[in-house]
ZADRENVO-337837 format. One line per field, with one value per residue: x, y, z of N, C-alpha, C in turn; residue number from 0; residue in one letter. Coordinates in Angstrom, 3 decimals. Example, Ala and Ser with C-alpha at 12.3 -4.5 7.8 and 13.67 -1.06 7.14 Angstrom:
ZADRENVO-337837
n_x: c(13.190_12.850)
n_y: c(-5.690_-2.250)
n_z: c(7.800_7.080)
ca_x: c(12.300_13.670)
ca_y: c(-4.500_-1.060)
ca_z: c(7.800_7.140)
c_x: c(13.200_12.900)
c_y: c(-3.300_0.030)
c_z: c(7.800_7.870)
num: c(0_1)
residu: c(A_S)
end
This chain:
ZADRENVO-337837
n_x: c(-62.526_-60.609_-59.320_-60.263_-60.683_-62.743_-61.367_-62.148_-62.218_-61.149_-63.277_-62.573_-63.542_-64.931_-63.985_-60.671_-61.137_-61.504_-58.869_-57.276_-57.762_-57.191_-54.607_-53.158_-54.082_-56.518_-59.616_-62.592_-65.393_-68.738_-69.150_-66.708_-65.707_-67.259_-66.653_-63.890_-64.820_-65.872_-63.527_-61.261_-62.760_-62.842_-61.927_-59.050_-57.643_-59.397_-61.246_-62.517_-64.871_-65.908_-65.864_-67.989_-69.884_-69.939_-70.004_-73.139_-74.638_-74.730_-76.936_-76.116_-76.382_-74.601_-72.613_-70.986_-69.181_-68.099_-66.995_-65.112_-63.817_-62.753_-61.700_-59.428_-58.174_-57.643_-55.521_-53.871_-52.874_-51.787_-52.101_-53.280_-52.456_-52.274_-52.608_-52.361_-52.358_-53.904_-54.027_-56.820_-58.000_-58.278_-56.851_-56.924_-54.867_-54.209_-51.764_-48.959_-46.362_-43.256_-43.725_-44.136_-46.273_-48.441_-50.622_-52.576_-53.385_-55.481_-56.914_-56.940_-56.937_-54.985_-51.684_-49.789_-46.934_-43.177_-40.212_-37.436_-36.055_-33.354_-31.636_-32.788_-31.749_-28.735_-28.731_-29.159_-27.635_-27.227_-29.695_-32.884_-35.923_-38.638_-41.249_-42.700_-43.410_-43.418_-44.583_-45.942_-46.955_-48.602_-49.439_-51.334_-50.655_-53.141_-54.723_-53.114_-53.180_-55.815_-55.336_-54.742_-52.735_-49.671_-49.579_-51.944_-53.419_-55.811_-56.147_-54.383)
n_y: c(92.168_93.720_96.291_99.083_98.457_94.999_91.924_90.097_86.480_84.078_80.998_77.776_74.798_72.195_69.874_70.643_71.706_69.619_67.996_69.018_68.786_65.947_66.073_66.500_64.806_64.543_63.596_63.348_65.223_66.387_68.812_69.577_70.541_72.609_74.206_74.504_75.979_78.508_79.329_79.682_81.442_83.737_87.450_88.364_87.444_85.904_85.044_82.057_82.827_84.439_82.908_80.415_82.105_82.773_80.072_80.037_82.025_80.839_79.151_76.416_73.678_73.587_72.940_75.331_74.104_72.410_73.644_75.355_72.385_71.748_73.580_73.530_71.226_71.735_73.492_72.086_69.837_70.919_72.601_75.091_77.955_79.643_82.679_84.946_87.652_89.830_89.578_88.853_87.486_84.504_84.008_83.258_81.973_81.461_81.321_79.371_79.594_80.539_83.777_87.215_89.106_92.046_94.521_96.573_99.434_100.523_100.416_97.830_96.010_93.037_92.387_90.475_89.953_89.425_87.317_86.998_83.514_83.071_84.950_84.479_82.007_82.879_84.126_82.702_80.910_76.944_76.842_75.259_75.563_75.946_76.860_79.695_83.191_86.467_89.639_92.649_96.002_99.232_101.815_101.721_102.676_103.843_104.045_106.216_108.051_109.124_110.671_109.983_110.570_109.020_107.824_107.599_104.878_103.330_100.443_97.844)
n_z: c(2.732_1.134_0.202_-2.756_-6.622_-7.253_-7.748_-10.254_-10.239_-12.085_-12.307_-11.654_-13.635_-12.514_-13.033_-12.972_-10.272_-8.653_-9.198_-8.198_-5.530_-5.188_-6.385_-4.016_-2.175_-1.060_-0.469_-2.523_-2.003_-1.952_-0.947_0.208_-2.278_-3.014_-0.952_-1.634_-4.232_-3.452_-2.063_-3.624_-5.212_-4.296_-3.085_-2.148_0.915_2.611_5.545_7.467_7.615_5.823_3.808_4.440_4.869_1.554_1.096_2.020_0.606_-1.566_-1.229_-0.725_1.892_4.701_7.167_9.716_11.146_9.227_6.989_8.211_9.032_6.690_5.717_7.307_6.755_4.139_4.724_6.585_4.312_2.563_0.460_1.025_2.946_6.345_7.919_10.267_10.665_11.522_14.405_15.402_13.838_11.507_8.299_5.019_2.881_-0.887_-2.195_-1.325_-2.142_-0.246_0.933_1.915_3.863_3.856_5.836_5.544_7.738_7.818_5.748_5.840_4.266_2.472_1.302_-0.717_-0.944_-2.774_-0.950_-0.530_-0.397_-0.387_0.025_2.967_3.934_3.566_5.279_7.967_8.482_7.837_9.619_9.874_7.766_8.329_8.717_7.772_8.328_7.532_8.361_7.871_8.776_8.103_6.402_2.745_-0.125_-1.782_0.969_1.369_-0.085_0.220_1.880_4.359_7.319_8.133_10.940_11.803_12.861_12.645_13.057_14.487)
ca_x: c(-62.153_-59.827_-60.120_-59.921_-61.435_-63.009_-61.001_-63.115_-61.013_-61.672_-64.026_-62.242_-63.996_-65.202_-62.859_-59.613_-60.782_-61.176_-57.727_-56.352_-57.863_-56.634_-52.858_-53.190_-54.533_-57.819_-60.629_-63.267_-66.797_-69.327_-69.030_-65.584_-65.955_-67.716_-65.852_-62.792_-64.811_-66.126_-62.353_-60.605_-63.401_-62.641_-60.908_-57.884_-57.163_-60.616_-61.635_-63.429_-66.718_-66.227_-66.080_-69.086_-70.917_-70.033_-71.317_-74.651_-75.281_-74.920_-78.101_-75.855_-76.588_-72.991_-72.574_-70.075_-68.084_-67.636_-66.733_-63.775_-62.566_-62.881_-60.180_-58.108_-57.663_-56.826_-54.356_-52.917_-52.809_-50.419_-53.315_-53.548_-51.845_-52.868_-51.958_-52.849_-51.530_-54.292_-54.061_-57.955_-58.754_-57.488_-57.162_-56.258_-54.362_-54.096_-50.602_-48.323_-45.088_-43.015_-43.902_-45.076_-47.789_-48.673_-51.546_-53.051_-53.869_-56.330_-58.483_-57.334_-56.225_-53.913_-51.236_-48.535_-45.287_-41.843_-39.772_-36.122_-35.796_-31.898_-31.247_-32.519_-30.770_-28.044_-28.596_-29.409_-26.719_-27.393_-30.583_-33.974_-36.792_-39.981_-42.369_-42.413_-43.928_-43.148_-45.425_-45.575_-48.319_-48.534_-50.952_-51.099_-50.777_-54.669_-55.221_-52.350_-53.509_-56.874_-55.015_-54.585_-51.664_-49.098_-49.482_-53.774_-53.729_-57.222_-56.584_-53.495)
ca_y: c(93.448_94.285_97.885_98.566_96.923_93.897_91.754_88.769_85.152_82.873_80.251_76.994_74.278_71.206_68.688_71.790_71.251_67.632_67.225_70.017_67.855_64.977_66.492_67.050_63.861_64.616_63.118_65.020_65.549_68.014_69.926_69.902_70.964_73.788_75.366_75.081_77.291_79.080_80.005_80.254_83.053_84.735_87.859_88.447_86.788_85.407_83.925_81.112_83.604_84.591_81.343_80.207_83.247_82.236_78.950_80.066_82.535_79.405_78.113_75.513_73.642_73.023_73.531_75.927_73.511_71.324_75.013_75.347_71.528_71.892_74.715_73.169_70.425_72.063_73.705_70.576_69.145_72.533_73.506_76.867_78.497_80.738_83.940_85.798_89.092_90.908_89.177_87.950_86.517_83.523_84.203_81.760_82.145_80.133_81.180_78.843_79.490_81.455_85.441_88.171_90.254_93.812_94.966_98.510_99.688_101.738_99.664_96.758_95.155_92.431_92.560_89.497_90.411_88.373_87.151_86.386_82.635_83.092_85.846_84.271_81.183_82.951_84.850_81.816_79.214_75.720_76.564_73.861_76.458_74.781_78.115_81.545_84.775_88.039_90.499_94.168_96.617_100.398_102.000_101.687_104.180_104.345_105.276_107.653_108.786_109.494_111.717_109.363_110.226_107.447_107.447_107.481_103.675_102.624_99.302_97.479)
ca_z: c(3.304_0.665_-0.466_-4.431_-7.357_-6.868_-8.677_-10.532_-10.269_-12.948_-11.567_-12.195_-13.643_-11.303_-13.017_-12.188_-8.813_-8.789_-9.683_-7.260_-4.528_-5.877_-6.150_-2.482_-1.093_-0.378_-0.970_-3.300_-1.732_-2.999_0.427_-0.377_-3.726_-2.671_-0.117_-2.837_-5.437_-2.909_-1.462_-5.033_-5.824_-2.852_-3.540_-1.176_2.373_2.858_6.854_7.426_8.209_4.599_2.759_5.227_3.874_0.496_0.780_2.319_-0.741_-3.057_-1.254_0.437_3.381_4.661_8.719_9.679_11.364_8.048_6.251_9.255_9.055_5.344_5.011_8.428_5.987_2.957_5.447_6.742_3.000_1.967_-0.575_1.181_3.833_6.923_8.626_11.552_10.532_12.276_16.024_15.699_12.949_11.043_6.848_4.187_1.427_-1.713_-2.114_-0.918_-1.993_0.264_0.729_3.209_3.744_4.342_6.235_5.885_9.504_7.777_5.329_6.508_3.185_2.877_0.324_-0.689_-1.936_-2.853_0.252_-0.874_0.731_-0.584_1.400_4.478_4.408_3.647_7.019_8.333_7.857_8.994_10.441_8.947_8.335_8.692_8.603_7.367_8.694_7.309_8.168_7.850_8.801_7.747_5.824_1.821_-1.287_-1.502_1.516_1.734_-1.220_0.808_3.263_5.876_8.164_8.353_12.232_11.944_12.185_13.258_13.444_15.258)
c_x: c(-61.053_-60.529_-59.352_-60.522_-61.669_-62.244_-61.909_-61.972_-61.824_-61.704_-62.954_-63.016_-64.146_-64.209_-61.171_-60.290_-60.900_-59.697_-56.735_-56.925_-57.248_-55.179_-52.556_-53.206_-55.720_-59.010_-62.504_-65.008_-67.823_-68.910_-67.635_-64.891_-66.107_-66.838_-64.580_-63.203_-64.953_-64.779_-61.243_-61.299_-63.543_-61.494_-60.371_-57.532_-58.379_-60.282_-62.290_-65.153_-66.985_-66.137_-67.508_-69.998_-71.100_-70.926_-72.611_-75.283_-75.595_-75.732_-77.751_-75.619_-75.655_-72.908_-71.383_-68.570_-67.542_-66.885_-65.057_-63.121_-62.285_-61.318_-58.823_-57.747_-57.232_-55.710_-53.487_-52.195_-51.489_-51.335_-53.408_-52.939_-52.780_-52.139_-52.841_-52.327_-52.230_-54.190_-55.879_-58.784_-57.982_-58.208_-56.250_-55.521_-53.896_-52.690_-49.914_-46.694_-44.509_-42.795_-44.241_-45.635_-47.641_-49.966_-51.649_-54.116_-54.961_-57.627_-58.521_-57.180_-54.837_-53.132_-49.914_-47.213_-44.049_-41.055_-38.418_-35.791_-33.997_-31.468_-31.819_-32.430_-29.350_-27.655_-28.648_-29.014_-26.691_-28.801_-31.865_-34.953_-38.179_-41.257_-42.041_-43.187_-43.678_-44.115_-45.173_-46.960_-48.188_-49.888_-50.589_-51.478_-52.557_-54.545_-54.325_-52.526_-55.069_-56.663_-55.164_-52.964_-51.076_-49.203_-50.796_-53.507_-55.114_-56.856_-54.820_-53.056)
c_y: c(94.107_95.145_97.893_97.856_95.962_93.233_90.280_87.793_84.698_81.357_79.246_75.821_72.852_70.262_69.032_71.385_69.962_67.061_68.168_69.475_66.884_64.639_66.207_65.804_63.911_64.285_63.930_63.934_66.398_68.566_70.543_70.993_72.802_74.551_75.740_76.119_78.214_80.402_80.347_81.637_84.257_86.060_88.394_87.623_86.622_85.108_82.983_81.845_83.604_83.494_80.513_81.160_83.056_81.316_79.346_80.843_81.865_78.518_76.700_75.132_72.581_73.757_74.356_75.243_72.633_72.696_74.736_74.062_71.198_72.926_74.242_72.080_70.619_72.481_72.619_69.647_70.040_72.894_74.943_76.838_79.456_81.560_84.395_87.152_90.001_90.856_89.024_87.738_86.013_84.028_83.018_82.461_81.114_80.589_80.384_78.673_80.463_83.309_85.940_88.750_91.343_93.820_96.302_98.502_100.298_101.189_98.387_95.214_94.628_92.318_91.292_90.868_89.308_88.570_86.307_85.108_82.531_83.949_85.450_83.346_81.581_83.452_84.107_80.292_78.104_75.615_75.947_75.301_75.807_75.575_79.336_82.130_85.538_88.443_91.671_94.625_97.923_100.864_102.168_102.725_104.387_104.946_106.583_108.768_109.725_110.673_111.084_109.673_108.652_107.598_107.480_105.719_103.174_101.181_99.022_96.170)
c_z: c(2.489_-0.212_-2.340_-4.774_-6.962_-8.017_-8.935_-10.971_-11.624_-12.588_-12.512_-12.716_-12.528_-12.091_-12.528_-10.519_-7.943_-8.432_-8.303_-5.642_-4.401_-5.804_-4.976_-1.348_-0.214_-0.891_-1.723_-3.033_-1.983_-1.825_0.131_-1.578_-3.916_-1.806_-0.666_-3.678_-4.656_-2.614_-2.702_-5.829_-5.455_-2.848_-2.069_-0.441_3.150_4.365_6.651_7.256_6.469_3.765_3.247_4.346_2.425_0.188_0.895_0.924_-1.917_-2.976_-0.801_1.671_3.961_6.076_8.730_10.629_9.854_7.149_6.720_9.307_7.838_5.135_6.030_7.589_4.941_3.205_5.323_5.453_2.402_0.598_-0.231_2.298_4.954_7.384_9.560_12.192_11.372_13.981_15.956_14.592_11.686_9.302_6.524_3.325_0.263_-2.299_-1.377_-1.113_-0.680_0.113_1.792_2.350_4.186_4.304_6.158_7.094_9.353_7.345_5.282_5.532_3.676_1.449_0.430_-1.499_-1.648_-1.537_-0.306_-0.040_0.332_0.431_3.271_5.019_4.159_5.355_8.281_8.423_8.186_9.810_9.251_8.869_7.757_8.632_8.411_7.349_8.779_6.992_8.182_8.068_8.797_7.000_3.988_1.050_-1.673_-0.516_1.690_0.869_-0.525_1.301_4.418_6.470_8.454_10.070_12.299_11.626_13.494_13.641_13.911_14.999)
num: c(0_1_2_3_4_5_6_7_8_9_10_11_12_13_14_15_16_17_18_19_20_21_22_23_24_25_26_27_28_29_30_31_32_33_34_35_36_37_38_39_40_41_42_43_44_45_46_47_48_49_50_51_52_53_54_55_56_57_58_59_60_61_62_63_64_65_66_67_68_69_70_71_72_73_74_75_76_77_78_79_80_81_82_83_84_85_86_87_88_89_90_91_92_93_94_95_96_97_98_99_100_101_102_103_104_105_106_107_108_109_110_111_112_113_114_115_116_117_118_119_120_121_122_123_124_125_126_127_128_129_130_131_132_133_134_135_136_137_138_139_140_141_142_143_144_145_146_147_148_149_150_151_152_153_154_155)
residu: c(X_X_X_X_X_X_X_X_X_X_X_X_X_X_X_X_X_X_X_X_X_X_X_X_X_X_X_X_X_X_X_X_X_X_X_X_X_X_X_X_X_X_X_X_X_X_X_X_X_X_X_X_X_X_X_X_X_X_X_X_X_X_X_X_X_X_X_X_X_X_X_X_X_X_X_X_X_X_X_X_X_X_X_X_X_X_X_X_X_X_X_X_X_X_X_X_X_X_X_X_X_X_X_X_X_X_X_X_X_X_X_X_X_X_X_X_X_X_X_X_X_X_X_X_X_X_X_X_X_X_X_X_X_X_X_X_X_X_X_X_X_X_X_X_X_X_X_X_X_X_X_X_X_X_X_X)
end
């Protein structure tokens, strides 16, 4: 659902994701395998629906629960991260350092950007921080560029 160019990843080879399983502590299965290229070729803040969809176009026959405990484990592993920037529906991201996001209310794109973790342990003195969610939602220079009113936000 991200608006703009499609941008094309560079497919990693199967021994690159071998080893990026591997790093992780997870044990490398083709199913596995697959739902990694699948979600590394994935441009933006993929769902599970869309990595599912992926697989199926690749002619594999991979249930959609194995898809979903496939990425809840790459989760759990810290291979990829999730968000729930929109309120119903769960995205991944293969970023994992710390950052926020920006949602456009309009087309619905998801955008990273840098998240000073200095500045908010400084703000934050003494406290452990264990998760980070900075989100933002507005509408982006495309569409404003469209002529979308910054208060036209279709989506919520």
């Amino acid at each position: 659902m991200e608006r703009g160019k499609k941008v094309e990843r560079m497919a990693p080879s199967r021994d690159q994701m071998v080893r990026m399983l591997k790093d992780h502590g997870i044990s490398v299965t083709q199913q596995r395998l697959v739902v990694l290229r699948c979600l590394l070729e994935a441009p933006g803040h993929p769902d599970a629906e869309a990595i599912f969809s992926a697989v199926c176009d690749r002619d594999q026959v991979i249930s959609r629960a194995t898809v979903y405990n496939t990425l809840n484990l790459f989760e759990g592993k810290g291979m990829i991260s999730s968000l729930d920037i929109d309120g119903h529906t769960h995205h991944f991201d293969r970023e994992t350092k710390p950052h926020g996001h920006f949602l456009c209310q309009r087309c619905g794109a998801i955008f990273n950007f840098e998240v000073s973790t200095e500045a908010l342990q400084a703000a934050l003195p003494g406290f452990r921080i264990t998760k980070q969610d900075v989100y933002f939602k507005g509408i982006c220079p495309a569409c404003q560029k469209d002529g979308v009113r910054v208060d036209d936000t279709a989506a919520s």
